[in-house]
N, C-alpha and C positions, 0 to 999 in steps of 0.2 A: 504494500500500500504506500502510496506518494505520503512522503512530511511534506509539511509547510514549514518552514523555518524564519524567523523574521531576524535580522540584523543592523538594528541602528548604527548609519556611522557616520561620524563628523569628519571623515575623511582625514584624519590621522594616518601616522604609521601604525597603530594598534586595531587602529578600527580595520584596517586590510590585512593584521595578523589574524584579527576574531575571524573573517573570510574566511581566509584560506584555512585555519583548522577549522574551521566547519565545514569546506568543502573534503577535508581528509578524514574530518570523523563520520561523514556521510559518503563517503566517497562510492560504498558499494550499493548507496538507499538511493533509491528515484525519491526526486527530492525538487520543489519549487523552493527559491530563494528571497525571500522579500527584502530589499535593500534598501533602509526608509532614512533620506536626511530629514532633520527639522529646521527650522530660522523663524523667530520671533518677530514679526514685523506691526506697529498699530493695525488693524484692518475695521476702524471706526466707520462707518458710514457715509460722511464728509471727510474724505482725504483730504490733504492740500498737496501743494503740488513735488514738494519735497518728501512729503510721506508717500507721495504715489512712485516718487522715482524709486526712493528707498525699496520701498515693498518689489518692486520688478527687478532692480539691482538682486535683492536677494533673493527671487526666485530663479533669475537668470546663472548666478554662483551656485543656488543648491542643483542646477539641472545639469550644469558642467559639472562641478564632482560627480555628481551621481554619472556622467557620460566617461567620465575617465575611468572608473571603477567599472565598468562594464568592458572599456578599454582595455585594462588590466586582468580581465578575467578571460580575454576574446586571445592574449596572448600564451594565457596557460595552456596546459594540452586537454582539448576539448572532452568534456563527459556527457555520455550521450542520456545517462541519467539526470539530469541536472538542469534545471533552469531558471531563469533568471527574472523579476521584475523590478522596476527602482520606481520607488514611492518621493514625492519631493510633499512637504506638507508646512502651511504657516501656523504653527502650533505649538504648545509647550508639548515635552518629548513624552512627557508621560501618556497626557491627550492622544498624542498621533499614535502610539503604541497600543493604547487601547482599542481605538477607531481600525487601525489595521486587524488586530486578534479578532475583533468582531467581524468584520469585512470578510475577512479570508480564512476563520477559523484555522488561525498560526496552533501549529501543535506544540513549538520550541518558539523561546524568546532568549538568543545570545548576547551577551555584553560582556564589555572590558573592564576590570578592575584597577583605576594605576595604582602602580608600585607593586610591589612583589608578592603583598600579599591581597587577598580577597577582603574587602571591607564593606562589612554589612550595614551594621547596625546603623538605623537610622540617625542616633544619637551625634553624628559626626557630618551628619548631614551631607551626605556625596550623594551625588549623582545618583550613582546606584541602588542607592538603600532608597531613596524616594522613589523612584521609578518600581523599584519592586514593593514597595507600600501600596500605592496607587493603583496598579493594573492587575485586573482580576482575571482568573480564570483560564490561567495558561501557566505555563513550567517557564523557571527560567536557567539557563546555565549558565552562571558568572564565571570568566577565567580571569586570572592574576596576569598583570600586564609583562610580566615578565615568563611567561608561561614557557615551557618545555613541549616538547612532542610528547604523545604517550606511549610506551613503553610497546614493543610488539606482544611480550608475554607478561604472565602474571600481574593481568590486570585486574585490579578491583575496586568499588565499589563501598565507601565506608556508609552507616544510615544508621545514624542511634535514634534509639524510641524507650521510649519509657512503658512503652504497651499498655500505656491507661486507658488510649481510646480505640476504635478498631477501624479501621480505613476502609476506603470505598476504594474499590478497585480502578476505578478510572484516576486515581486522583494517584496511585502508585506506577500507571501505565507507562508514562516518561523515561521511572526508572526501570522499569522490567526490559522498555525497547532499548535505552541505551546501553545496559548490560548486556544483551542478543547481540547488538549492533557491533562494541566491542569487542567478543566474547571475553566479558569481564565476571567476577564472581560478585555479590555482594553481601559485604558481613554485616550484619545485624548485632550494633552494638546495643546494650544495655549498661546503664552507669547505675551502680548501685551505691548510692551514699548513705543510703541512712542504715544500709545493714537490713533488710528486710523482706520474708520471703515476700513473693509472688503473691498478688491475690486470685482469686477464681477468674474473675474476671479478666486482669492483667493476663493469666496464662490462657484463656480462651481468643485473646486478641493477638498473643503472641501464636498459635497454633492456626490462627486464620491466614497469617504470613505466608504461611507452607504451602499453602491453597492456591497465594497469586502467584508465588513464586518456581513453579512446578516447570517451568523451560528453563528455568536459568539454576548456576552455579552458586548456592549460598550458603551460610553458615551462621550461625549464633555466638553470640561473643557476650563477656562480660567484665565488668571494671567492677572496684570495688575502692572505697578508704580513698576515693578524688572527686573533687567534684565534676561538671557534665562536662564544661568548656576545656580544662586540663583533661580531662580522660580522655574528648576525641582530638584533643591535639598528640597526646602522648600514644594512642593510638594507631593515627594515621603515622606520626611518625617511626615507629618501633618496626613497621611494617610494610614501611613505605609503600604506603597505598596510593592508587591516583587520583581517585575521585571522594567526595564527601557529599552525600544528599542530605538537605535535610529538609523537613512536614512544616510548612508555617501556618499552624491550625491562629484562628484568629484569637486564641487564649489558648495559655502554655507557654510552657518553657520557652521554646524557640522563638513566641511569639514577643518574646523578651528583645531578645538581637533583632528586631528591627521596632521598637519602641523607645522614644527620644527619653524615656523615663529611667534607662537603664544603661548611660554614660558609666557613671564610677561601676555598676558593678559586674559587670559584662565586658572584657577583653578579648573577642573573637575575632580575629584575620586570619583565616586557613591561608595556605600556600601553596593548595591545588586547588582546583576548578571544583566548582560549587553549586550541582545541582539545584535547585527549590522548587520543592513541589506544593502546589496551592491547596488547600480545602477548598470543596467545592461543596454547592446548596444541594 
C-alpha cells in the first residue's frame, strides 16, 4: 500500500538531509512525497501596495525553492516507487501541516531537530515541540540534525509504556510499519520505579501488545531503581538502539515532554530519531 509522507522544508541543508533519509528509509515503499514550504505574509483584505509586493515576492521565493528541490531530486537516481508533490502555502507551519494531513490523509509527518540531539519538550519552545503540540492525528518522526545513517543490521526499535492504558491498534500502526519496513525488532521497555508488581489490568494491556505485534520482531524489557527519562536514555544507550517511539496520550507521562509546565523537571533530548505516535478519538 502507497504512504503518504509529508516533509516540511525551509530549504536548509537539513531540510534536504530529512529528504533524502526519507527517501532511503522508504526507499523499497511506493510512497507519494509531500514537500510543503511555508512564509508568513499579512493576507488582510485591503492590501497596500507594499504588502501586495511582499506577499508575491514571497510566494515567488517559496515556489523556486520548492523548484530546486525537485531539481535536486530529478538529479538523484530515479525511483520508480516514489513520487513527488511540492505544497507552497501563506501560513503558520503548524496550520499548513495540519490542512495538508487533512487534504491528503499524510500517514508520516518528518522533521528536523537542530543540534545533535532531539528536543521535544514544548517547555523550550522550538519549533518542533509546537508543531507537534498542535497537529493532530498523524505520526510524526523527529530526526537529530546531526543524524547518522541507520545501521544495515540489528536494528531496533526502543517504546517504553507503563501498560496502564491499552492502545488502539491504529494508533501503534506507524510503529509496527516502520519496524517491517526496517526489519527492525522492537523492545518494549517498562520502567519500574516505584518497585511494584503489575496490576490485572497493567498485564492485560501488556498481553494485548502480542496481538498487534505478531509480524514483527519484539521483546519485553524492564528497568528498575531509575527513573522513566534516565532508564530510556541508559537504555537506548547500553544497546545502542536506533530508534525510540514514544505514545503522547493527551494525559500521562509523556504527555509531560511536550507540556511548557514541565521545564525544570523533564531533561529529555534523545540522540536518535524519534518516533511519536498520536492518540486518537
Amino acid at each position: 500500500m502507497e504512504k503518504k509522507i509529508l516533509i516540511p522544508s525551509n530549504f536548509t541543508k537539513h531540510a534536504w538531509n530529512t529528504l533524502v533519509y526519507a527517501l532511503n528509509l522508504y526507499k523499497d515503499i511506493p510512497c507519494t512525497f509531500y514537500i510543503l514550504n511555508t512564509y508568513k505574509v499579512s493576507s488582510r483584505i485591503s492590501l497596500g501596495r507594499n504588502q501586495t509586493a511582499d506577499l508575491e515576492a514571497a510566494k515567488a521565493e517559496s515556489e523556486k525553492g520548492l523548484q530546486k528541490i525537485m531539481q535536486g531530486i530529478n538529479f538523484r537516481k530515479e525511483n520508480q516507487k516514489h513520487q513527488f508533490e511540492t505544497i507552497s502555502r501563506n501560513k503558520e507551519l503548524a496550520e499548513a501541516i495540519q490542512e495538508v494531513v487533512d487534504a491528503h490523509k499524510i500517514d508520516l509527518i518528518l522533521m528536523v531537530s537542530r543540534g545533535e540531539n532531539v528536543s521535544i519538550n514544548t517547555a523550550f519552545e522550538s519549533e518542533i515541540s509546537e508543531v507537534i503540540q498542535k497537529v493532530e492525528d498523524c505520526p510524526f518522526l523527529v530526526l537529530p540534525e546531526q543524524m547518522q545513517n541507520f545501521p544495515e543490521t540489528n536494528r531496533e526499535i526502543v517504546f517504553p509504556t507503563n501498560y496502564k492504558f491499552a492502545f488502539k491498534n491504529k494508533e501503534l500502526s506507524a510503529l509496527i510499519e516502520m519496524a517491517i519496513n526496517l526489519n527492525a525488532s522492537i523492545r518494549v521497555l517498562y520502567i519500574d520505579s516505584l518497585g511494584k508488581p503489575l496490576t490485572k489490568e497493567q498485564e492485560e494491556n501488556k498481553e494485548s501488545l502480542k496481538s498487534y505485534f505478531t509480524k514483527v520482531d519484539f521483546s519485553f524489557h524492564k528497568l528498575t531503581q531509575t527513573s522513566v527519562t534516565t532508564g530510556i536514555h541508559l537504555f537506548i544507550e547500553s544497546r545502542e538502539s536506533n530508534f525510540l517511539a514514544l505514545y503522547k496520550r493527551r494525559q500521562g507521562f509523556f504527555s509531560k515532554l511536550f507540556s511548557q509546565k514541565f521545564k525544570e523537571d523533564i531533561d529529555f533530548n534523545p540522540k536518535v530519531p524519534v518516533l511519536i505516535l498520536k492518540e486518537l478519538e
